[in-house]
C-alpha positions as CSV (number, residue, x, y, z in Angstrom):
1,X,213.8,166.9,79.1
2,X,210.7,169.5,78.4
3,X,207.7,167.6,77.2
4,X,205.0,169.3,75.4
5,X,201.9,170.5,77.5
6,X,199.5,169.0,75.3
7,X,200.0,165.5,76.7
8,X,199.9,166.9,79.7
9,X,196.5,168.9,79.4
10,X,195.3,165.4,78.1
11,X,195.8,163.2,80.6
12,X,194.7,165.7,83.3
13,X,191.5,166.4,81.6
14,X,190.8,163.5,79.2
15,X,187.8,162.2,81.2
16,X,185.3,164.9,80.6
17,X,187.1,165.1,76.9
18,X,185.5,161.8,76.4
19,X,182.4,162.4,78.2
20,X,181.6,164.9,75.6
21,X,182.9,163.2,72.8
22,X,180.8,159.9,74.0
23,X,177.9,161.9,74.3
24,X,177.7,164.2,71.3
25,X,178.6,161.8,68.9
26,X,175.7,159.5,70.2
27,X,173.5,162.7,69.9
28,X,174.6,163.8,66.1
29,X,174.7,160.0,65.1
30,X,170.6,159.7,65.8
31,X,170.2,162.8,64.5
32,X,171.2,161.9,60.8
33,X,167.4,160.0,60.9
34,X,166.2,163.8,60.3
35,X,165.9,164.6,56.5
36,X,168.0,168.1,57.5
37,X,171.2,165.1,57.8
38,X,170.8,162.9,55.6
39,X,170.4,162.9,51.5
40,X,167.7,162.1,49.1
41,X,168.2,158.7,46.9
42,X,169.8,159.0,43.4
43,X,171.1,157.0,40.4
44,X,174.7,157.3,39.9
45,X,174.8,154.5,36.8
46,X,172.3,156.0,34.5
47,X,172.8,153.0,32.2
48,X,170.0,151.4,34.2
49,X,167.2,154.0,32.8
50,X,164.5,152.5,34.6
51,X,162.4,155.4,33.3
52,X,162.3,154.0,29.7
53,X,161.3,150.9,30.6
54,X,157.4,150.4,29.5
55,X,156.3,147.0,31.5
56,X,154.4,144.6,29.2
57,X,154.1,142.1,31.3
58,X,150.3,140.5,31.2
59,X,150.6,136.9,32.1
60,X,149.6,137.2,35.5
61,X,146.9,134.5,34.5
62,X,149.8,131.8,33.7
63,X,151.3,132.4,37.2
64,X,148.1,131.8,38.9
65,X,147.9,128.6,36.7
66,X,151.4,127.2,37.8
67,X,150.4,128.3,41.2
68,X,147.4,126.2,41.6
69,X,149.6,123.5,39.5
70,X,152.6,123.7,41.8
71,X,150.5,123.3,45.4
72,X,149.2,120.1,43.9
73,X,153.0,118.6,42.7
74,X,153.7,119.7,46.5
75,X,151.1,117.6,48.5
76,X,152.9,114.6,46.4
77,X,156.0,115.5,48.0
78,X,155.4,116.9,51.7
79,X,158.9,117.3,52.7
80,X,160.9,117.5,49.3
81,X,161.2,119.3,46.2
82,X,159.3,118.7,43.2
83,X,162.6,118.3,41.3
84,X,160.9,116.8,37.7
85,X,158.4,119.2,37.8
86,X,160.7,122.3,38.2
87,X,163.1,121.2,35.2
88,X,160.1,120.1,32.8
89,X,158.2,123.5,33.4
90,X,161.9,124.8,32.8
91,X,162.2,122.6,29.8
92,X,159.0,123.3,27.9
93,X,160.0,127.1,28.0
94,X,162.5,126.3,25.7
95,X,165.6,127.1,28.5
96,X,168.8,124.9,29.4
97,X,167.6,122.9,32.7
98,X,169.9,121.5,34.7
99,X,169.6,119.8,38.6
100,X,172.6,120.3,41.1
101,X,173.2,117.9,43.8
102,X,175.2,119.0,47.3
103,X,175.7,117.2,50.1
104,X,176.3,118.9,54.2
105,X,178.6,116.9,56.5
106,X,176.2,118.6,59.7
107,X,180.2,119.8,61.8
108,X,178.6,119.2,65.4
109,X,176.6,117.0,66.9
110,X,176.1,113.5,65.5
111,X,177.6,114.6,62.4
112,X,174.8,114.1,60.2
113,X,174.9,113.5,56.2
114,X,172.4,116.0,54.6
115,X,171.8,115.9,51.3
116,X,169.8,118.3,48.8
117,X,169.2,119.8,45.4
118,X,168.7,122.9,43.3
119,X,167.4,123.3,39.6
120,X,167.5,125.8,37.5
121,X,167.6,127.1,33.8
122,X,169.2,129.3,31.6
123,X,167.8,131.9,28.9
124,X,170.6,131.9,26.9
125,X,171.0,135.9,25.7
126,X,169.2,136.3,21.7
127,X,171.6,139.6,21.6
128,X,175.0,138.7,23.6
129,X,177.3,136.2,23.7
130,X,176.9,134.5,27.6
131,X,179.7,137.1,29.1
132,X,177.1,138.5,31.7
133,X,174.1,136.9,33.8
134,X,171.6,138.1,35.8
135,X,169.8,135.3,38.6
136,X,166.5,135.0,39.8
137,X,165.7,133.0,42.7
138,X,163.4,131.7,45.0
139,X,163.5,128.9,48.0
140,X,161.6,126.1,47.5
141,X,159.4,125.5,50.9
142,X,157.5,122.3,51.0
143,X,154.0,121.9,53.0
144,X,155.6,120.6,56.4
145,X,157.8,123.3,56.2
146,X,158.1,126.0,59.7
147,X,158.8,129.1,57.3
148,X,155.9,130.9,55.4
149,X,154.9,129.2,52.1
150,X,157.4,130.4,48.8
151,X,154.8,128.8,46.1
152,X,153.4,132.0,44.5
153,X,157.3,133.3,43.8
154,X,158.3,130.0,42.2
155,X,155.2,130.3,40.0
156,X,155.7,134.0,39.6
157,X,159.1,133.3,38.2
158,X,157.8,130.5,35.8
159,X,155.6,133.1,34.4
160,X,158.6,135.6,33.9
161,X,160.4,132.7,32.3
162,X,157.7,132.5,29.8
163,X,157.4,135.7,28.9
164,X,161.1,136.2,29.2
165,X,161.8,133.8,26.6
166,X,159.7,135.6,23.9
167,X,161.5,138.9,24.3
168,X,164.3,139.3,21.3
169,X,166.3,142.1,23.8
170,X,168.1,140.4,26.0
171,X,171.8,141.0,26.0
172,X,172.3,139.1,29.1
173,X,171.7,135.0,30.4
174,X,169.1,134.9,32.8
175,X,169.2,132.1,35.0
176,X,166.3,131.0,37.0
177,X,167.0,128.9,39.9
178,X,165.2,127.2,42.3
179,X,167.1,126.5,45.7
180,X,166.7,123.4,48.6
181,X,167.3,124.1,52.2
182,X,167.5,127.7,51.8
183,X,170.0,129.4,52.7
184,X,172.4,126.3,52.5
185,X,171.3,125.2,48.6
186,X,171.9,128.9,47.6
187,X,175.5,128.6,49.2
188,X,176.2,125.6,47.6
189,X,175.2,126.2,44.1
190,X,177.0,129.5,44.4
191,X,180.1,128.0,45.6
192,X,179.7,125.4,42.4
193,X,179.3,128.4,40.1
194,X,182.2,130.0,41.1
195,X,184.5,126.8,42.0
196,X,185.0,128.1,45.2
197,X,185.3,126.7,49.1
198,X,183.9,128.9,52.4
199,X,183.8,127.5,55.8
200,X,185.3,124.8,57.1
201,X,184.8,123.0,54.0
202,X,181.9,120.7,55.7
203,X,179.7,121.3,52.4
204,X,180.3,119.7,49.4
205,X,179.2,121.8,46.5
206,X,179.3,119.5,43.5
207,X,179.6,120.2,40.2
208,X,177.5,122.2,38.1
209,X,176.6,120.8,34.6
210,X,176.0,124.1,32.5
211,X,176.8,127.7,33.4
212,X,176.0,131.2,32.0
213,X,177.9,134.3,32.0
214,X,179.5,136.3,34.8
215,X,176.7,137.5,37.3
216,X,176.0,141.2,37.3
217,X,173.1,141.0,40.0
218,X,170.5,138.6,41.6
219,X,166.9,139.1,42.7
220,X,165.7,136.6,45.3
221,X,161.4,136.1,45.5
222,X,160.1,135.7,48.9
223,X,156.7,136.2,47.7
224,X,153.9,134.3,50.3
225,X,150.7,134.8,48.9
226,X,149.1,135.8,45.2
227,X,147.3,138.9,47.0
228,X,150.3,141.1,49.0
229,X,150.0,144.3,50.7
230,X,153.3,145.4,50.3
231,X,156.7,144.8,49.0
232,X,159.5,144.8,51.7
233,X,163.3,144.8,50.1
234,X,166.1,143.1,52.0
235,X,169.3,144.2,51.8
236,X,171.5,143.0,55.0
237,X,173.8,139.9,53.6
238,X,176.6,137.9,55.2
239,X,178.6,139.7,57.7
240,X,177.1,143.2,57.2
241,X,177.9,143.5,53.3
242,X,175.3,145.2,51.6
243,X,174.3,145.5,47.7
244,X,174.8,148.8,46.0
245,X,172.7,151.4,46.3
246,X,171.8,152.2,43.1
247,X,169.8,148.3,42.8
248,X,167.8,149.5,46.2
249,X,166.6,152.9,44.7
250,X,165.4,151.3,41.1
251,X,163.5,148.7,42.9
252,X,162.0,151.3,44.3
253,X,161.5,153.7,41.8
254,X,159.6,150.7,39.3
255,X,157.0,149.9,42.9
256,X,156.2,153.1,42.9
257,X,155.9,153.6,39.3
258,X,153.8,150.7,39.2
259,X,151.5,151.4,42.2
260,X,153.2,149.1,44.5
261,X,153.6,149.7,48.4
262,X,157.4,149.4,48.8
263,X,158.8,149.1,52.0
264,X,162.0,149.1,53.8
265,X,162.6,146.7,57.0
266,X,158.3,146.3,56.9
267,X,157.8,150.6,57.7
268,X,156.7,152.5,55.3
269,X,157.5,156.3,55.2
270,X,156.1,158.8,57.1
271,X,153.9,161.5,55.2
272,X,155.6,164.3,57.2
273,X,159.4,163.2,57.8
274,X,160.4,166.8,58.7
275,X,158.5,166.2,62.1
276,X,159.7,165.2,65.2
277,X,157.2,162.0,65.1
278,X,158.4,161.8,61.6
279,X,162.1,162.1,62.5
280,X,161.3,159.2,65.4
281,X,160.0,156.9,62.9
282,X,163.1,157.1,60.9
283,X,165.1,156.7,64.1
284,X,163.3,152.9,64.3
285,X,164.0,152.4,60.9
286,X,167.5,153.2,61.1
287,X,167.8,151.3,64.4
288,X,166.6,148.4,62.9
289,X,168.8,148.0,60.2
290,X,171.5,148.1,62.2
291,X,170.1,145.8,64.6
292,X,169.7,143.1,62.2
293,X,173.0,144.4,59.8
294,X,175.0,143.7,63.0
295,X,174.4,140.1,63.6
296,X,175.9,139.3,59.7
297,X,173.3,136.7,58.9
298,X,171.5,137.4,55.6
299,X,168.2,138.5,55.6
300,X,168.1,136.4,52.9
301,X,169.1,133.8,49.9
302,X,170.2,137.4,48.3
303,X,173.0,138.3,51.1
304,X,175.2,135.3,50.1
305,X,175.9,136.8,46.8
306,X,177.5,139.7,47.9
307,X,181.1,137.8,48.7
308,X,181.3,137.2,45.2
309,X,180.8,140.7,44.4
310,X,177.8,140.5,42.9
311,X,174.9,143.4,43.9
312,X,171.5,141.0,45.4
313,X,168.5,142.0,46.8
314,X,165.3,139.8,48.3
315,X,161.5,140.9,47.3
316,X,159.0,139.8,49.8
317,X,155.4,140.0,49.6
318,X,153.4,139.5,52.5
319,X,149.8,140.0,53.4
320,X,149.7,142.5,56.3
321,X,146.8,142.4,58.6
322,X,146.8,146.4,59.7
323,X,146.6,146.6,55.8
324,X,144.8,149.9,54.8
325,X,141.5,149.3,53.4
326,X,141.9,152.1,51.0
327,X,145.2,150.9,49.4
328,X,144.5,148.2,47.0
329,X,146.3,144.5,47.4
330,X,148.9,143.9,45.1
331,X,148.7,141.5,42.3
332,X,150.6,139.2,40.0
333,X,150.5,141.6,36.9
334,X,151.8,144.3,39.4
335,X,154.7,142.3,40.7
336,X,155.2,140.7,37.2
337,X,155.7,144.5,35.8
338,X,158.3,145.5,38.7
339,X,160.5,142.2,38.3
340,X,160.2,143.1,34.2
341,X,161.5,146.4,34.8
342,X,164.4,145.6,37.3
343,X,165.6,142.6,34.6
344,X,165.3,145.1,31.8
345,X,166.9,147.4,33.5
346,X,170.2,145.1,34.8
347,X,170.3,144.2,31.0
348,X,171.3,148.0,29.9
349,X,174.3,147.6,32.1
350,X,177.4,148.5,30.3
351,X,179.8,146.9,33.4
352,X,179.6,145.4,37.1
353,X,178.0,147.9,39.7
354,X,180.7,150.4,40.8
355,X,179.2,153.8,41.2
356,X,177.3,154.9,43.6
357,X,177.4,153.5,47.3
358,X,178.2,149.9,48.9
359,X,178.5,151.3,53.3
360,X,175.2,152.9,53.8
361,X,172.7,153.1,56.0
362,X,168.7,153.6,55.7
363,X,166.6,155.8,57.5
364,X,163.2,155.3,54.9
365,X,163.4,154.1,51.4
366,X,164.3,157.5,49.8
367,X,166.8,158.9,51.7
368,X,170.6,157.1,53.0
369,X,173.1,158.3,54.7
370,X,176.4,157.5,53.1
371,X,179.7,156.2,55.1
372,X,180.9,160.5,54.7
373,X,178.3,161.2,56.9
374,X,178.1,158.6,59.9
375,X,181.9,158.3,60.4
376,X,182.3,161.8,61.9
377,X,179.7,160.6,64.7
378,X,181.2,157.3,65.1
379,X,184.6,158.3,65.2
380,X,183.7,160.7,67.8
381,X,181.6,157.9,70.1
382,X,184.9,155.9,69.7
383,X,187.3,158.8,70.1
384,X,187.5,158.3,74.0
385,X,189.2,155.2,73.5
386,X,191.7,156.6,71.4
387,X,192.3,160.0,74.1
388,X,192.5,157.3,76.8
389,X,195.2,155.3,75.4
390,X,197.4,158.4,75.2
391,X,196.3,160.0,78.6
392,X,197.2,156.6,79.8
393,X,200.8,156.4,77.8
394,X,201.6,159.7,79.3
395,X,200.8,159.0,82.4
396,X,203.1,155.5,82.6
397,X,205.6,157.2,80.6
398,X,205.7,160.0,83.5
399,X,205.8,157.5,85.8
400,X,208.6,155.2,84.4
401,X,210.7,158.8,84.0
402,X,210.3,159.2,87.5
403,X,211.1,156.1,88.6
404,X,213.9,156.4,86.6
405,X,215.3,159.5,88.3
406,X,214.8,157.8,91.7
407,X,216.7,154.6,90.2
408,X,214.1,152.7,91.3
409,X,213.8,149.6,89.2
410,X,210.3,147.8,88.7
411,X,210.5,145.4,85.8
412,X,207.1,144.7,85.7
413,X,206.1,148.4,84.7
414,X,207.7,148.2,81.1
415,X,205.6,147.7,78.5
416,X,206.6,144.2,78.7
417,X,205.2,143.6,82.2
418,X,201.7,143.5,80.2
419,X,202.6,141.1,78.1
420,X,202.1,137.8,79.6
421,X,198.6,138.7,80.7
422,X,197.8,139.9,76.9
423,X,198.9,136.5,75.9
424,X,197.5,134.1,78.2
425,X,193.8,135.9,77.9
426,X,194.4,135.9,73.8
427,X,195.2,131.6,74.4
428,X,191.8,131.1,76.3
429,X,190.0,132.7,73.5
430,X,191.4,130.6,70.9
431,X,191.1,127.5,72.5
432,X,187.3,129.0,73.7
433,X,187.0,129.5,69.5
434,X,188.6,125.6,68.5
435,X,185.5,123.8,71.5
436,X,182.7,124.0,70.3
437,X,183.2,120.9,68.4
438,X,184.4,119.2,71.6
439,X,181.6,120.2,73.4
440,X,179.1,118.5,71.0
441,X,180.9,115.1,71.1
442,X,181.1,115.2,75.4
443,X,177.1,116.2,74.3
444,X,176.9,113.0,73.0
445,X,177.9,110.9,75.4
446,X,175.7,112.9,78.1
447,X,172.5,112.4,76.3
448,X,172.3,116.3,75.6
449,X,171.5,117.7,71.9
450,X,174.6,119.4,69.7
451,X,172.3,122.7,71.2
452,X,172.4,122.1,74.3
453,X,175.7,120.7,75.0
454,X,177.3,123.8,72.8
455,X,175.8,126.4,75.0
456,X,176.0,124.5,78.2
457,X,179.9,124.1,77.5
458,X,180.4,127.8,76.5
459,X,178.6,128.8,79.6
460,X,180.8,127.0,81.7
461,X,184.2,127.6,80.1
462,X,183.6,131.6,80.5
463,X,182.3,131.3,83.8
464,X,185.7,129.7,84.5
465,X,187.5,132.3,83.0
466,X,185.9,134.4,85.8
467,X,188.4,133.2,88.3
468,X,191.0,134.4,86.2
469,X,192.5,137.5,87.0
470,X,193.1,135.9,91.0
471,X,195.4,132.7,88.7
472,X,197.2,135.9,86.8
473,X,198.1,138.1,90.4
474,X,199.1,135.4,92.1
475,X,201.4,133.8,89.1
476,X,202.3,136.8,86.7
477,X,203.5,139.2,89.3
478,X,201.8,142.0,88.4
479,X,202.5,144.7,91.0
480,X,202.1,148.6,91.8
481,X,200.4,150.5,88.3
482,X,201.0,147.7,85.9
483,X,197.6,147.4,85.2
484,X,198.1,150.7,83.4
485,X,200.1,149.1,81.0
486,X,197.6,146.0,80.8
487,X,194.6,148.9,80.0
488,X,196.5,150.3,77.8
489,X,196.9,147.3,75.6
490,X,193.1,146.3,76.0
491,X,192.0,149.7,74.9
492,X,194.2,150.2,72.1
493,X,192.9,146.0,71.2
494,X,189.3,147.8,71.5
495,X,190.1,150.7,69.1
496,X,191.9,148.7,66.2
497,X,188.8,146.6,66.8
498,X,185.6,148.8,66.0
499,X,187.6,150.7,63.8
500,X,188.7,148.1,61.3
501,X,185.2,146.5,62.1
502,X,183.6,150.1,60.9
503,X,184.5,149.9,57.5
504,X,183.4,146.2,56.8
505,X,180.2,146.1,59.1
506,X,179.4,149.0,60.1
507,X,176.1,148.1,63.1
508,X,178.1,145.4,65.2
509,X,181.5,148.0,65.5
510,X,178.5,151.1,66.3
511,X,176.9,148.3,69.0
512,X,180.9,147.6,70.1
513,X,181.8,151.1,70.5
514,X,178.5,152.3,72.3
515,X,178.8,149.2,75.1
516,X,181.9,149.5,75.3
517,X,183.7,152.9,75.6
518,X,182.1,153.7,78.7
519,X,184.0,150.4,79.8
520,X,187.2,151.6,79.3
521,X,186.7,154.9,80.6
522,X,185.3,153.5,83.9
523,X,187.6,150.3,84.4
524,X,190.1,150.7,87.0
525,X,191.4,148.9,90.3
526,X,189.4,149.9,93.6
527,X,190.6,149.8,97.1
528,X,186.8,149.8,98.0
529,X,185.6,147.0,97.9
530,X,181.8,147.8,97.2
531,X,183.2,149.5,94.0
532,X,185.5,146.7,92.8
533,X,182.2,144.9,92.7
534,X,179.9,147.5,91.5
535,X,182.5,147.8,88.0
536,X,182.3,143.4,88.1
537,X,178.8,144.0,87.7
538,X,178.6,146.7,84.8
539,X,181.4,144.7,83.0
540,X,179.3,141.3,83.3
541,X,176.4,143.6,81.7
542,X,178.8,143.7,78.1
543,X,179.6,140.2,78.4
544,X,179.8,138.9,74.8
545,X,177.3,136.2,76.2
546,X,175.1,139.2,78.0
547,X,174.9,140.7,75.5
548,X,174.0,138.3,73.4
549,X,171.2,137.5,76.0
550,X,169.9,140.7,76.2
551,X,169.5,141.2,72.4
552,X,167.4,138.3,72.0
553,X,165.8,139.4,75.0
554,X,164.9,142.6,73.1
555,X,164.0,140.9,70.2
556,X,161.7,138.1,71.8
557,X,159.9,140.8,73.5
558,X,159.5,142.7,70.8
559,X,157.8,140.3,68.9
560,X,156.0,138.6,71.9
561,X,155.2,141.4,74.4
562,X,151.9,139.7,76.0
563,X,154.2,137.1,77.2
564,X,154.1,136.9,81.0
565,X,157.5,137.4,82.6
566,X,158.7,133.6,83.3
567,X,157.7,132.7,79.6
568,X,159.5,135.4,78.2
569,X,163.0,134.5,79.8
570,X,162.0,130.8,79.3
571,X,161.9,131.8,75.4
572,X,164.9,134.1,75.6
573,X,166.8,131.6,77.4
574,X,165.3,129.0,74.5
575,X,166.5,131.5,71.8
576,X,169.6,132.4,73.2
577,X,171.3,129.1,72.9
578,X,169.7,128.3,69.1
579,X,171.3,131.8,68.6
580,X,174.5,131.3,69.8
581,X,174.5,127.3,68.3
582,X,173.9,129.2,64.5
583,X,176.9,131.5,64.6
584,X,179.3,128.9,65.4
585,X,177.5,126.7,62.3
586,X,177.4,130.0,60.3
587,X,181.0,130.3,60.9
588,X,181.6,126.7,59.8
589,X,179.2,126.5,56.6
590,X,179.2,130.2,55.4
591,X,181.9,131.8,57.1
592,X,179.9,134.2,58.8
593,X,182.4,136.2,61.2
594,X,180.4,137.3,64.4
595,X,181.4,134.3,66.2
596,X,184.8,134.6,65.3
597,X,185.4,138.5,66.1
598,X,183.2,138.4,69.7
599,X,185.7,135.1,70.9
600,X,188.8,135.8,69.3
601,X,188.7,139.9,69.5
602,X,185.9,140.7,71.6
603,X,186.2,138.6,74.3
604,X,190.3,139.1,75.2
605,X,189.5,142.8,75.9
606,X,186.8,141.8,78.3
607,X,189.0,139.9,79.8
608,X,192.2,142.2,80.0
609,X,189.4,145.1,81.6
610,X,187.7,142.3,83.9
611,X,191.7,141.5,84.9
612,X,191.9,145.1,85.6
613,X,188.3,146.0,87.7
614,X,189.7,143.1,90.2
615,X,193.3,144.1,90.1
616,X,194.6,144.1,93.8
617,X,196.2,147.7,94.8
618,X,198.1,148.5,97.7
């Protein structure tokens, strides 16, 4: 039979093939930071006319009174919430206060009961009939708190309230609500509002005793001190999803309206993008996003309201200490004027947010690059995989013809010959998945902390897995160029991976492909040993658990660069296993899905190319 000479051509030349496609896709991808790639901001739902919104705001007096009012309710209660106080400041404005209990069965560990509250109230719409909300929140942080102090938003918010409830306008509820515990009292009052479960069902939402209208949108006040330097907007939320674009740019467009330093990820813009220092600055904004896009936690109480479809953003104000001396400080009145405009603003709505852009990535505050632009450089980076598996199909299916012809017959170089090995590394993963839980409660009994014993465990169980591959050649039978077949089902795993994972978040499938396609162009058996050994090493270096290592490392030198050496691993090593102990409770409380996709997706392929680097040949 005459095959085509395509296939042929393919699988003869297919490494440089990806080699270039690898290497200018990386190339055009960092190049979108330039302004000459990427596209100016825009409103696509000119309902919101933020331009005909006149702030009137002036009670930036009252905030500072509830401020100073609020810090002494707090030094009454140093590690709770002032719960009374909230709902009768809420109450004498005239709104519908109501408290909301939940409860946290802690999933590891000693299985600790935590309980907490929220309160909030409702301005009930003068000009609608309760169909459509909009939130406002804040986290309550008492005194002995570890986080920086939330006090001035709360009382920012109370000041809104009260001049909120004297407008005649509104033709949406506004609900103002005050959350415990962070991110966890945000979940849980959510998941009331909505009468919904996530997780693994360990927190108990309650019941909420009054509710408002659908939610368009929620703004969530981080605001730390009553004198800021700038404004930084958050918009990374739970597993990558991100608000739409159109709530970014009028946040925005009212800070600069109202003289307010707006920033994205804490960088300003540069004065001359077009530059090359100016296209390098928007290469670490860019890079940054994704960095902290990719992990899926929320940068905020804001990223939780995105599973519900609902577009949320968080405001924080902090006091920067390389703060210009000829840019003035912001103020109450300032921020007061910007949160006016953004509710006035979400109250012209007509429906939900649907235009303009929800997969988009940020390079500075007033330009984006939309999912039409980075896909073309990311489906390039990740092409190799995709012209591996068919140089690799062509090359088996040449080989099984031949054998054919020579009536040779090898049953293990089917496609089914794979198979076993695809299954048994897919088992290990699950059962990897289903321990941590296990590996708290032997924790107990050892004296070690849910922390300790959860890393510890891990560690163990995938340094086992190691010795794999030797269990597999000696019990599996696989023989002569099966592990062809076995690559070719690990690198077709890969590319239904960070290809499905591209369209949902968009930074960890970028940080997958980029690790790992020069994996599975490099990953073969060796008759050398030195080799076999040199490819163990580079394929311990994309561990899930290296990696996760070495971006904390990053991070924690990032932030602590004077560290000596010993002190920096010593806080790596600390942070490392708090990092890898809050996915697996993410996963459990909020269903966050990094844990879930690097064990059950991420780590079988390492396995099947590990299986494959210490494959023995003949």
């Amino acid at each position: 039979m005459e095959r085509s000479r395509l296939p042929a051509i393919l699988e003869k030349h297919h490494r440089p093939i990806c080699i270039v496609l690898y290497v200018v896709g990386i190339i055009w991808f960092v190049a979108l930071a330039h302004n000459a790639f990427n596209h100016g901001t825009y409103f696509s739902e000119n309902a919101l006319l933020p331009g005909l919104v006149q702030g009137d705001f002036h009670s930036d007096s009252l905030a500072t009174q509830y401020l100073e009012s609020l810090k002494e309710e707090s030094e009454k209660h140093t590690s709770g919430m002032p719960y009374s106080w909230l709902a009768g400041q809420f109450t004498q404005l005239g709104l519908d206060t109501f408290t909301h209990n939940f409860t946290l069965h802690y999933p590891l560990g000693s299985e600790k009961v935590f309980t907490g509250k929220n309160v909030y109230g409702i301005l009930r719409a003068s000009r609608g009939s309760s169909t459509e909300a909009v939130v406002v929140s804040a986290p309550y942080r008492p005194p002995t708190s570890l986080l920086q102090g939330n006090a001035p938003s709360i009382a920012l918010m109370l000041a809104m309230a009260s001049f909120f409830s004297k407008q005649v306008y509104w033709a949406k509820d506004l609900i103002f609500l005050v959350t415990e515990h962070e991110q966890l009292g945000a979940q849980a009052w959510l998941q009331a509002y909505h009468r919904t479960q996530s997780g693994a069902g360990v927190l108990n939402h309650g019941d909420l005793e009054g509710r408002a209208g659908a939610i368009q949108a929620a703004i969530n006040l981080e605001i730390h001190s009553s004198q800021v330097s700038h404004i930084d907007v958050k918009v990374e939320g739970l597993n990558g999803q991100l608000p739409n674009l159109d709530l970014f740019n009028l946040i925005h467009r009212l800070c600069q309206r109202e003289n307010v330093y707006h920033t994205f990820k804490n960088r300003g813009n540069h004065p001359q993008p077009e530059t090359f220092h100016g296209w390098v600055h928007q290469v670490g904004t860019l890079f940054s996003m994704i960095s902290s896009q990719a992990s899926g936690v929320p940068t905020g109480n804001h990223g939780l309201y995105h599973r519900y479809g609902i577009a949320a953003v968080t405001l924080e104000g902090q006091h920067s200490m390389h703060h210009p001396r000829n840019r003035r400080s912001v103020s109450f009145q300032q921020l007061g004027r910007v949160l006016e405009g953004v509710c006035r603003s979400l109250n012209n709505l007509l429906e939900r947010f649907h235009q303009s852009f929800f997969f988009y990535l940020l390079p500075a505050t007033n330009r984006y690059i939309s999912i039409g632009v980075y896909m073309p450089p990311f489906g390039m980076i990740a092409g190799g995989i995709l012209v591996k598996a068919l140089a690799l199909w062509y090359s088996t299916s040449c080989a099984a013809e031949q054998q054919e012809q020579e009536k040779v017959k090898k049953i293990d170089y089917g496609l089914l010959g794979g198979f076993p090995t695809v299954v048994m590394v897919h088992i290990v993963s699950v059962l990897l998945h289903n321990a941590p839980y296990r590996f708290s409660q032997v924790g107990r009994y050892l004296a070690l902390s849910a922390e300790d014993s959860v890393f510890l465990g891990t560690f163990a169980f995938c340094a086992s897995l190691l010795v794999l591959p030797y269990y597999i050649s000696r019990n599996l039978g696989l023989q002569n160029r099966s592990w062809e077949i076995v690559k070719i089902y690990a690198v077709l795993e890969l590319g239904i991976l960070v290809f499905a994972g591209a369209v949902y978040n968009f930074s960890l499938a970028l940080i997958v492909t980029v690790a790992y396609t020069p994996v599975a162009l490099l990953t073969s058996p060796s008759i050398s040993r030195w080799r076999r050994w040199l490819k163990a090493a580079i394929l311990l270096l994309v561990h899930p658990l290296t990696m996760l290592f070495l971006f904390v490392l990053m991070d924690t030198w990032s932030n602590f660069s004077d560290l000596p050496p010993n002190k920096l691993l010593w806080k790596t090593y600390i942070a490392t296993k708090r990092a890898l102990m809050y996915s697996v409770v993410d996963g459990l409380i909020y269903s966050n899905w990094v844990y879930d996709v690097a064990v059950q997706c991420l780590l079988p392929v390492w396995l099947l190319f590990w299986q494959i680097a210490l494959h023995p040949i003949q």
